[in-house]
C-alpha positions in Angstrom: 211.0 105.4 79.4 207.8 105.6 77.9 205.3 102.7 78.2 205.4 101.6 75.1 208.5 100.6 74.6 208.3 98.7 77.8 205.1 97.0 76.4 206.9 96.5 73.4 209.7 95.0 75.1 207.4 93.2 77.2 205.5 91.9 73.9 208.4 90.3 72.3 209.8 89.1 75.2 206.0 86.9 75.5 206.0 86.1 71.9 209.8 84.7 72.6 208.6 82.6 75.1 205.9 81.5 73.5 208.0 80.2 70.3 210.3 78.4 73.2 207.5 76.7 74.2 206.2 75.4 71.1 209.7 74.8 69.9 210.2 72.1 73.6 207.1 70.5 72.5 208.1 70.3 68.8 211.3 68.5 70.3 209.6 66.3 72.4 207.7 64.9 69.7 210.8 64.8 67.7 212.5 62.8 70.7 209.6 60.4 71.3 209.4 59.2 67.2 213.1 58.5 67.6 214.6 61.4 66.2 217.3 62.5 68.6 219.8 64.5 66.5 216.5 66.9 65.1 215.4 66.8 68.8 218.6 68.2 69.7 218.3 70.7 67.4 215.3 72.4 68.0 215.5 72.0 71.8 219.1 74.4 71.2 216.6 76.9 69.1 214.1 76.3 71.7 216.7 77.9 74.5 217.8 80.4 72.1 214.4 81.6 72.4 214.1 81.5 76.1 217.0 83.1 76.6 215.9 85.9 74.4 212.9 86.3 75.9 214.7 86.6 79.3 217.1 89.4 78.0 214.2 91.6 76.6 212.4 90.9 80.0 215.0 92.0 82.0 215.8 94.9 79.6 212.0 95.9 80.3 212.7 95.9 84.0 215.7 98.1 83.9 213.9 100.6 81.7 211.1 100.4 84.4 213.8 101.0 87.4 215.2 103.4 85.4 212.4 105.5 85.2 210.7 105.0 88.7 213.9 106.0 90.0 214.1 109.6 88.2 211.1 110.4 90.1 211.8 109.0 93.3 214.9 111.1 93.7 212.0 113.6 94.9 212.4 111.9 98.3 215.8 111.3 100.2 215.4 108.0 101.9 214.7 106.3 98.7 217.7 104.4 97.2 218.2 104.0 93.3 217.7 100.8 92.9 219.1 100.9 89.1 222.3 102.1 90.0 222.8 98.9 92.8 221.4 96.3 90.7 224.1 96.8 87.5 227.6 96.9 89.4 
């Protein structure tokens, strides 16, 4: 993998987060005026998010194990660590 899709990957995953983050505060304001079933809503949107960010960051991490392992077949006591950590 090149690195620019992992810094893409890497990108969205950050802005993910960061609309999680706003979207928890959002719903804490929400919560605190009294509005519980808005709250509740955009605190579900606001794990939506994270979750989404944690996909595209662990995506990234496979692309990067992926592609440090290709060249680190060079040398015999190295174990692929791609191939252990999806089965």
């Amino acid at each position: 993998m090149g690195s620019r899709e992992g810094l893409a990957l890497r990108q969205l995953a950050l802005e993910a987060l960061e609309k999680s983050t706003k979207m928890f505060e959002l719903a804490f304001k929400l919560q605190t005026q009294g509005n519980q079933v808005e709250a509740e809503r955009v605190r579900n949107d606001a794990r939506t998010q994270r979750n989404i960010s944690t996909i595209l960051m662990t995506e990234e991490n496979y692309q990067e194990v992926d592609s440090n392992s290709v060249s680190s077949q060079r040398y015999p006591g190295i174990i692929n660590f791609s191939a252990q950590v999806r089965h």
